[in-house]
N, C-alpha and C positions, 0 to 999 in steps of 0.2 A: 642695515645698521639699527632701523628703529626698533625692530625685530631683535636684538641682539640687548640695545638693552633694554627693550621691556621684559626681557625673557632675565638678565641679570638683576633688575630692580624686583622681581617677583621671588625671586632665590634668596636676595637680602631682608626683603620685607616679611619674609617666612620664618627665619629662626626653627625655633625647635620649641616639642613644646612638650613640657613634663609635666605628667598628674599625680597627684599626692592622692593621700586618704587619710580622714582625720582619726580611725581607727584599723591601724592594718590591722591587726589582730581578727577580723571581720574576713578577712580573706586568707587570713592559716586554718578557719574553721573547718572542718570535714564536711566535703560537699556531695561524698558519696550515699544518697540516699536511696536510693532504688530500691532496696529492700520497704514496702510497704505494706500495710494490711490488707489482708483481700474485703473486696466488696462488701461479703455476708459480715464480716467481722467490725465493721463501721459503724460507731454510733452517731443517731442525727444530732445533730447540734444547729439548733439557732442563731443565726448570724447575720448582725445587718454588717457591709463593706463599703466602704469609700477610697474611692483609689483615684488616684490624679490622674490625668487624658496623657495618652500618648501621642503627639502628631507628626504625622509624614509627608510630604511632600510628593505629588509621584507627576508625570507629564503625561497631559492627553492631547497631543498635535501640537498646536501654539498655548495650549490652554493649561497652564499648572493647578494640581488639584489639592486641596489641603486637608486630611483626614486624620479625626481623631477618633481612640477608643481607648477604653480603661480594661477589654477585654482579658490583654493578656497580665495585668498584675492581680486581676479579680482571679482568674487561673491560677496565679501563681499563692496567693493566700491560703486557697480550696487544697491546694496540691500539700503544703505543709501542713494544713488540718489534717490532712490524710496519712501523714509520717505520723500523726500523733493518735491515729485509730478514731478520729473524728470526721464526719461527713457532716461539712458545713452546709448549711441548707438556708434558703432565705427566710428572714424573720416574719414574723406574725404583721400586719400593717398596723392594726389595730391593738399593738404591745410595744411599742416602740421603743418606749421610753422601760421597759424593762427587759430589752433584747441585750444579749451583749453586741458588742461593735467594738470594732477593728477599722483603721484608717491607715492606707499607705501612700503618703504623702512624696510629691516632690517639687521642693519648691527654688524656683533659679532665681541668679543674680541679675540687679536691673538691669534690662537692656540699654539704658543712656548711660549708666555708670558703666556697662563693657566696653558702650560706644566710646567713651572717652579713652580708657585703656585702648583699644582700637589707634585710637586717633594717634595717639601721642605714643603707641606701638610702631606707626607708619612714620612719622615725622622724625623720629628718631633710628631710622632704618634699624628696625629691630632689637634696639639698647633696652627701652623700653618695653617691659614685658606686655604682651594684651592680658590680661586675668580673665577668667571665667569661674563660677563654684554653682554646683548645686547643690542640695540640704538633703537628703532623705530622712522623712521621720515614720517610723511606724508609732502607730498606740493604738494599745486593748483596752477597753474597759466594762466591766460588768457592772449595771445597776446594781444589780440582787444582792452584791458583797460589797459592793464601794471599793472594786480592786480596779487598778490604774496602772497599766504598766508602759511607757514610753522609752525606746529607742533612736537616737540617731545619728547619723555620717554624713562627714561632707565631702564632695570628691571637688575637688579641683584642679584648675591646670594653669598654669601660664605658659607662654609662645613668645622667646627671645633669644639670642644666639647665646647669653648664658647659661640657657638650659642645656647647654649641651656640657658643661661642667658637673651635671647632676644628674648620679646615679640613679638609674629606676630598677626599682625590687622586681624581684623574679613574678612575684603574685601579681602587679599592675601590668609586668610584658606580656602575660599569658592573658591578658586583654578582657573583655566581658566583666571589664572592673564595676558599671555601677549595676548591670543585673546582678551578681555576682553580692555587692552589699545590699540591695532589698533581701536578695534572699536572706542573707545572714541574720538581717534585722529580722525581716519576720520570726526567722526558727527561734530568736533570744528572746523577742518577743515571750511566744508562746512559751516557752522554757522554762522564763521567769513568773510567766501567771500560771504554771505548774496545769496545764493543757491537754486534757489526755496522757499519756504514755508514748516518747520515742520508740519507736523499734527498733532493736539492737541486734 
C-alpha cells in the first residue's frame, strides 16, 4: 500500500513539462553545415574565447564526481570559424586588449528562486508550475574597429499538469534544443560581424 502510493504521489507530483524558446526562429535556421573549407584554405585568425563550464555528474562506487569543462563549446566556436574559412587560433598573451574575443555565455535561473517554484510545485500537487530558464548570450567584439556584436535566447521550461494543454513545436520535439540555439547564436553572431565568407 505504501508502495502504491508513493508510486501515485510521484506520477502527480510530476506533471509534464513544456519548453519554450524565446527566439524559435533560431531553430528553423539551416543546420546543415558540413560543407566546410578544407584545411590549406583556412585563414589564421586570432581569437581570445570565453565559454561557460559545462558540469556532470558521473558515480564512482559510493563516491559521486562532479566535472567540469568548457571544452566542447570552445569546439564548437572553432567549428563555425571554420564554416566561415577561418582557423581561429589562440591570441597573442601579450596583445590582449587588441585581440578580438568572443564569449559564449550561459547563465541560469536562481537556484532558491527554482527552489521555491519547487516547493510550491510540490504542495500544490502539480497546479503549480516548477519554472526553470537559462539565458544563452553570445558576443564578439573587436578592439581594432570598436565592432560589438551580441546575441541572445532564453530556453525555458515549466513542469505542471497544465502543460499538458500546451502544444510543443516540431523544432523543440526533435530535442537537442539548447545545443541547437548556441549554435545558432554563434553562426548570427559571426554573420552579423560579417566574419570570413559562409560556404555555400
Amino acid at each position: 500500500m505504501k508502495i502504491l502510493t508513493l508510486t501515485l504521489s510521484l506520477i502527480v507530483l510530476s506533471g509534464c513539462t513544456h519548453i519554450t524558446v524565446s527566439d524559435m526562429d533560431l531553430l528553423k535556421e539551416t543546420s546543415n553545415q558540413s560543407t566546410k573549407y578544407s584545411k590549406n584554405d583556412l585563414q589564421i585568425f586570432p581569437l581570445n574565447i570565453e565559454a561557460s563550464l559545462s558540469c556532470y555528474d558521473s558515480r564512482i562506487g559510493n563516491t559521486i564526481k562532479t566535472s567540469c569543462s568548457n571544452r566542447n563549446r570552445i569546439n564548437s566556436v572553432v567549428d563555425k570559424f571554420k564554416e566561415r574559412g577561418l582557423q581561429a587560433v589562440p591570441g597573442d598573451k601579450s596583445q590582449v586588449s587588441s585581440t578580438p574575443h568572443i564569449s559564449v555565455i550561459k547563465d541560469e535561473m536562481n537556484g532558491f528562486l527554482e527552489g521555491v517554484t519547487g516547493f510550491f510545485n510540490i504542495i500544490t500537487f502539480g497546479l503549480s508550475p516548477l519554472y526553470h530558464y537559462e539565458d544563452y548570450i553570445v558576443t564578439y567584439t573587436d578592439p581594432n574597429t570598436d565592432l560589438v556584436v551580441s546575441k541572445e535566447a532564453t530556453v525555458s521550461s515549466t513542469t505542471s499538469w497544465f502543460s499538458l494543454m500546451r502544444s510543443t513545436p516540431k523544432e523543440i520535439e526533435e530535442g537537442n534544443v539548447k545545443y541547437k540555439i548556441e549554435e545558432a547564436l554563434i553562426r548570427k553572431v559571426l554573420e552579423e560581424a560579417k566574419l570570413g565568407e559562409e560556404v555555400k
